[in-house]
C-alpha positions in Angstrom: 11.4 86.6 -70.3 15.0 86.7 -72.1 16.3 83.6 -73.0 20.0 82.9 -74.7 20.2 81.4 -77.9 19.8 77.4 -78.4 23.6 76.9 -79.8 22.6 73.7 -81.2 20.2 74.0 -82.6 21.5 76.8 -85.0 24.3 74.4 -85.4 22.3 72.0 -87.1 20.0 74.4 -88.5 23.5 76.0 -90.1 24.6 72.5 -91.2 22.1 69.4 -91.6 20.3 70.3 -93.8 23.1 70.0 -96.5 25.0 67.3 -94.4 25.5 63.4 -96.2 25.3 62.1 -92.9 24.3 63.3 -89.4 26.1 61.9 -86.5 25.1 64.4 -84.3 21.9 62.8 -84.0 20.8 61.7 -80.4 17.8 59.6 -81.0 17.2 55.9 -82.4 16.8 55.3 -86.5 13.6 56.5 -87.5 11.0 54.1 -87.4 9.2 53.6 -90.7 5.3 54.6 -91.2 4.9 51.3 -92.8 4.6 48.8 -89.4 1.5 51.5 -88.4 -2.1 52.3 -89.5 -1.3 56.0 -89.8 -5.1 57.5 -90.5 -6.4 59.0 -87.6 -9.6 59.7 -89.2 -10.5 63.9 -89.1 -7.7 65.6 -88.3 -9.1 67.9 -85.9 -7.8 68.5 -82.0 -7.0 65.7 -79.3 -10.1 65.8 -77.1 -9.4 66.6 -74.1 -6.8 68.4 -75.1 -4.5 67.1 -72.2 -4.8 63.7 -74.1 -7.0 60.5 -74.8 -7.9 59.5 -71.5 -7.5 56.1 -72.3 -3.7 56.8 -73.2 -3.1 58.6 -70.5 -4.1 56.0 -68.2 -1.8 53.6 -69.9 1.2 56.1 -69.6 -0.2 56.6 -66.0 0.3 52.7 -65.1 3.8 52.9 -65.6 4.5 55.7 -63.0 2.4 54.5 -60.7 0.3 57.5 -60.9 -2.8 58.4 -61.5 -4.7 59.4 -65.0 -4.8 62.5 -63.7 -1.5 63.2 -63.0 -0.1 62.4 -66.8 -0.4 65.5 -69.5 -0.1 64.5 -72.7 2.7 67.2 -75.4 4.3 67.8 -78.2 7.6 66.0 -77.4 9.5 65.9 -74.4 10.8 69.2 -75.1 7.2 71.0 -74.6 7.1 68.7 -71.4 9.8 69.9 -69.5 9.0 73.7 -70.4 5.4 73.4 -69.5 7.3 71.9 -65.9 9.8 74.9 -65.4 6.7 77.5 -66.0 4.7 75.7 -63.8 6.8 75.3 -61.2 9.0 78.4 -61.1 6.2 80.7 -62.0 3.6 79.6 -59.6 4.7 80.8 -56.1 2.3 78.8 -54.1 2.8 75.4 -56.3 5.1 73.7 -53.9 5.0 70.0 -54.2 3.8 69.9 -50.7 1.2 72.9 -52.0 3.0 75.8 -50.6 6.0 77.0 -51.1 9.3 76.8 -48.9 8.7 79.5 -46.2 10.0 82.8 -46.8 10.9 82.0 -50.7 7.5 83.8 -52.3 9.8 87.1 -52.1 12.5 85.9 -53.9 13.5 84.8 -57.7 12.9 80.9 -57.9 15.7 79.0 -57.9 15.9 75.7 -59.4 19.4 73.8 -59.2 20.6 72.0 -62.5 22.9 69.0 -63.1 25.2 69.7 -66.0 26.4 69.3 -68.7 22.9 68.7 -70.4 20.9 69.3 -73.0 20.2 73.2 -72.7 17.2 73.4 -72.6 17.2 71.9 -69.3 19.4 75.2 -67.6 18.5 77.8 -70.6 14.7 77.6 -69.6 14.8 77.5 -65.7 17.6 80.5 -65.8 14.9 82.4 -68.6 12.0 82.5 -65.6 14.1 82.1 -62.4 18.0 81.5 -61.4 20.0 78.6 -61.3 22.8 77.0 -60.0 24.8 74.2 -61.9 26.2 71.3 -60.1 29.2 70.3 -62.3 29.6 66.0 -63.5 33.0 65.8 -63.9 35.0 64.1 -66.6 36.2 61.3 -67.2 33.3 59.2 -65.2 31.0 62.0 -64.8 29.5 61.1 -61.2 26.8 62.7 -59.8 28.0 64.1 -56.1 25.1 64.2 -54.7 26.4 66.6 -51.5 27.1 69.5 -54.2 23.3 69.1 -54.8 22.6 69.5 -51.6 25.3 72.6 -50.8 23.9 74.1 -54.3 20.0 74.0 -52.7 18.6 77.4 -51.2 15.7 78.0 -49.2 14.2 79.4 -52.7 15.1 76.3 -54.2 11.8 74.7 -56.0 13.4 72.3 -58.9 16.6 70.0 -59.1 16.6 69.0 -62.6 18.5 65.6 -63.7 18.2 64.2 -67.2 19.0 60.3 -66.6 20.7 58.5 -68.6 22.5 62.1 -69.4 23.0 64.0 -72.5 25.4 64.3 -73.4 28.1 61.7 -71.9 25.5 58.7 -71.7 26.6 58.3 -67.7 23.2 56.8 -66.4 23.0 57.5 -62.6 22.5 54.8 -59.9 18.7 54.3 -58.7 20.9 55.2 -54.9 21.9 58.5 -56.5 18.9 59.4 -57.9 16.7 58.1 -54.6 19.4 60.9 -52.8 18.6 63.4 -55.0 14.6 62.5 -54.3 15.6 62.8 -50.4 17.0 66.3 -51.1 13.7 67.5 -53.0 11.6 66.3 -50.5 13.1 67.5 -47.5 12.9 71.4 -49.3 9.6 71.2 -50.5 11.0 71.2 -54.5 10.5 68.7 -57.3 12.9 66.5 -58.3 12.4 66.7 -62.4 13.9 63.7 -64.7 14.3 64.2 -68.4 14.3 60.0 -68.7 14.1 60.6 -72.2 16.6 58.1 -73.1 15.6 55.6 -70.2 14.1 52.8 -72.5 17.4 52.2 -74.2 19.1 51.2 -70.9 19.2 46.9 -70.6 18.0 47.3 -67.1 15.9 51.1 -66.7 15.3 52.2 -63.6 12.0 53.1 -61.9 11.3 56.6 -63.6 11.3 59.0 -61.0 7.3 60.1 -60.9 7.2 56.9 -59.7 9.3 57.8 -56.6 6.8 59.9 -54.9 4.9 63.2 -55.0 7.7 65.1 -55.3 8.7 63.3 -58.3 8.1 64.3 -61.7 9.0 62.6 -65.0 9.4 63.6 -68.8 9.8 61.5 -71.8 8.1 60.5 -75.3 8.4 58.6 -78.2 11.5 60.7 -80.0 14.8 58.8 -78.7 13.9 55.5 -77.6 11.5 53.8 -79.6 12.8 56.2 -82.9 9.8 58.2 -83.8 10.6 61.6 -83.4 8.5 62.9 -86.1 5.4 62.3 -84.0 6.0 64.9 -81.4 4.2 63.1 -79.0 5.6 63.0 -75.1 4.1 63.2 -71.6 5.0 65.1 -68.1 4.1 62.7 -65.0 3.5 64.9 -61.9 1.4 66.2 -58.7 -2.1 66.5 -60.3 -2.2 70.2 -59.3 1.0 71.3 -60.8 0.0 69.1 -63.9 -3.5 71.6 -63.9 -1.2 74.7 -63.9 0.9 72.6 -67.0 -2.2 72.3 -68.9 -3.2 75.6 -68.6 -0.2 76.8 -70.0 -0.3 74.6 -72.4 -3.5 76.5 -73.4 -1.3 79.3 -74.3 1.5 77.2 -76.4 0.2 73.8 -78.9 -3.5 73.9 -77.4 -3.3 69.7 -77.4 -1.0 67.3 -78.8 -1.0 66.2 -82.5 -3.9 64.2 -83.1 -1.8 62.1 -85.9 0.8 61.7 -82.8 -1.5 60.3 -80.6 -2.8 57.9 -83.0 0.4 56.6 -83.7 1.9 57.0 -80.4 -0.6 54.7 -78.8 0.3 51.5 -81.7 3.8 52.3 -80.7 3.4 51.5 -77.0 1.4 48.6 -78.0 4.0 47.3 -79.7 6.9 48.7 -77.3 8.3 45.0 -76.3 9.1 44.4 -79.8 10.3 48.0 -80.8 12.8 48.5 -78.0 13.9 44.7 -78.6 15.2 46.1 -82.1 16.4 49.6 -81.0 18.2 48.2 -78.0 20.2 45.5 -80.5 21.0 48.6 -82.9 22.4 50.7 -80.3 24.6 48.0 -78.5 26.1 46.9 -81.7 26.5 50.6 -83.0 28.4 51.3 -79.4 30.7 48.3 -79.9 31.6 49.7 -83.1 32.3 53.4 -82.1 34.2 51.8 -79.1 36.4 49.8 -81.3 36.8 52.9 -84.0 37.7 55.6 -80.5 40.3 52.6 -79.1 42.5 52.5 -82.8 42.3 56.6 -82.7 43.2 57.1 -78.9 40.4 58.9 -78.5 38.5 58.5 -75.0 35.0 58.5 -74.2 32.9 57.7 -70.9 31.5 54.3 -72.2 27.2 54.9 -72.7 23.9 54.6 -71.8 21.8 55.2 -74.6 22.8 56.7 -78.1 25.5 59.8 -77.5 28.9 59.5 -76.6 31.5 62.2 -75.2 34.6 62.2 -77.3 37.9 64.0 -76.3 39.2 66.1 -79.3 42.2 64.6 -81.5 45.3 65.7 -81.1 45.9 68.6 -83.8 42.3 70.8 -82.8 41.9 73.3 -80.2 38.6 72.6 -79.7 35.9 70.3 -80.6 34.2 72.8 -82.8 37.4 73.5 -85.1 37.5 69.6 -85.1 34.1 70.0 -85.8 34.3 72.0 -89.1 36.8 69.9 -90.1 34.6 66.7 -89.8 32.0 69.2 -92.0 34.1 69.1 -95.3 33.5 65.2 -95.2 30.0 66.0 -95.6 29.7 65.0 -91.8 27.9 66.4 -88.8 28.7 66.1 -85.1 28.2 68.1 -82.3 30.8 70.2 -80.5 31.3 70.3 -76.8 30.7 73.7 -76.4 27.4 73.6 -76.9 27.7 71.7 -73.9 30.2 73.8 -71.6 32.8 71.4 -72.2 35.1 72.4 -75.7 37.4 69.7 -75.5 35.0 67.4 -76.1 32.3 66.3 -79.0 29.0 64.8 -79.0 28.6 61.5 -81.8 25.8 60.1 -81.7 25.5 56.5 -83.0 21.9 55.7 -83.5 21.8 55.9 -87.0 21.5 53.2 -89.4 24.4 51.1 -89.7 25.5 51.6 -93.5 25.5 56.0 -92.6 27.2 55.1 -89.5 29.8 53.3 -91.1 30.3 55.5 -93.5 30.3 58.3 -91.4 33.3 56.4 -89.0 35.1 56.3 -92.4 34.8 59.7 -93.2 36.2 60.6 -90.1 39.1 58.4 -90.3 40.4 60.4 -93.2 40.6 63.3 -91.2 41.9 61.8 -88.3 44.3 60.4 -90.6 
């Protein structure tokens, strides 16, 4: 298995470390350890290492699913990889428990709605092929028929990540129930990345919840601002969630046992949490809004905590904008990371003094 290298992430492993402030950031403000009990007792492994039971029927509840049918991971990131191996790997792992007929002979082929985090093509296209099905600026809507003329009789995965990354469009509950249609009627799985899905004033029913041929990703990172935990969940088939964990033998064993303890106070609290997080982000997106509007810069207004920013006038690109933003001690994300160089990634997440500062620090090259 080849892979191509996570741009990105080199980016900020090039640059954020030395950064004042990060604006590239797409999750909440980190949660403090101080609102949790944070001894777990022996640190040894989760047992089983799928995950507490209990937890996992609590996660289960909100899908609609089963116990069975949640597997518990280090982040939503080890979630939707253990979901591409599984499903483009196992030839007879069809969501109706065989795959399409005709397609065991050929490379799996999962269709991918982009732009979006890479992971979510880079992986797929390691293991099998893919086709991208384009959003296109300025609204970035989903056409659902270029879904359907991108699907092959090898075609075992449409992957969506809802409300997207990076342009914050969040997808109708009609468009998303189409692309469900689509999956079911070729025998793939419809995967969601809903990492980002809590943030939304009104969420939609998360996909897993949908149907069999459903299947869901998320965790604690981006919406409820603890990313250090590394704790997140795949909701699926209970067969293709066997075939997860069992390549999950082969990757983190079980989830972080400090992660789990945490993780399950968090969704005890989750009302509360997401009352706070939601607040911060709406005000945070007023104030990039107003900040874009005196720049004439133009974004696709968002869901969640990343916005798509067109590059000033002056910069070819959004990563020469990029480096520019740098010697203000300030990082941000260029659009080619995302296929799209005329454009940035900001995210506003951040607490509100560094965001602040930040806006001002890009004013002065703006100006």
């Amino acid at each position: 298995m080849q892979i191509d290298t996570f741009g990105l992430e080199r980016w900020f492993a090039e640059y954020e470390h030395e950064a004042e402030i990060m604006l590239a950031e797409s999750g909440v403000r980190s949660l403090s350890t101080e609102r949790f009990d944070t001894d777990p007792g022996e640190l040894g492994y989760v047992i089983p290492t799928n995950g507490d039971p209990d937890l996992r029927a609590k996660i289960a509840d909100r899908y609609d699913r089963e116990t069975s049918e949640v597997l518990c991971t280090c982040g939503t990131q080890e979630a939707n990889f253990l979901a591409f191996l599984s499903v483009l790997q196992e030839p007879t792992l069809g969501a109706a428990g065989a795959s399409p007929s005709g397609s065991a002979s050929r490379s799996p082929h999962a269709v991918v709605v982009t732009p979006t985090y890479q992971a979510l093509h880079a992986v797929p296209d390691a293991v099998g092929e893919v086709t991208r099905v384009s959003l296109e600026p300025p609204h970035w809507e989903l056409d659902v028929d270029a879904v359907d003329d991108a699907i092959r009789p090898e075609t075992k995965l449409i992957v969506l990540n809802n409300p997207n990354n990076p342009t914050g469009r969040y997808h109708s509950l009609e468009k998303v129930e189409a692309l469900y249609d689509l999956a079911a009627d070729n025998d793939a799985y419809l995967l969601c990345d809903e990492v980002y899905r809590l943030l939304a004033e009104d969420p939609l029913p998360p996909v897993a919840s949908l149907g069999p041929y459903g299947l869901s990703t998320a965790s604690l990172s981006k919406s409820y601002g603890l990313a250090g935990l590394r704790f997140g969940w795949l909701v699926g088939n209970e067969d293709l969630l066997e075939t997860a964990w069992n390549w999950k033998d082969y990757t983190t064993i079980s989830p972080s046992i400090f992660g789990q303890h945490v993780a399950t106070q968090a969704l005890e609290q989750e009302d509360e949490i997401l009352v706070e997080n939601r607040a911060l982000v709406a005000d945070h997106r007023d104030r990039v809004r107003a900040f874009l509007e005196r720049h004439g810069l133009e974004w696709y207004d968002p869901v969640g905590v990343n916005g798509f920013v067109t590059v000033p006038d002056g910069f070819e690109t959004g990563k020469s904008f990029c480096r520019a933003v740098l010697e203000e001690g300030v990082v941000l994300a260029p659009g080619e990371f995302f296929g799209h160089p005329d454009r940035f990634r900001i995210g506003f997440g951040l607490p509100t003094e560094e965001l602040e500062d930040g806006l001002k620090r890009i004013e002065r090259v703006l100006e």
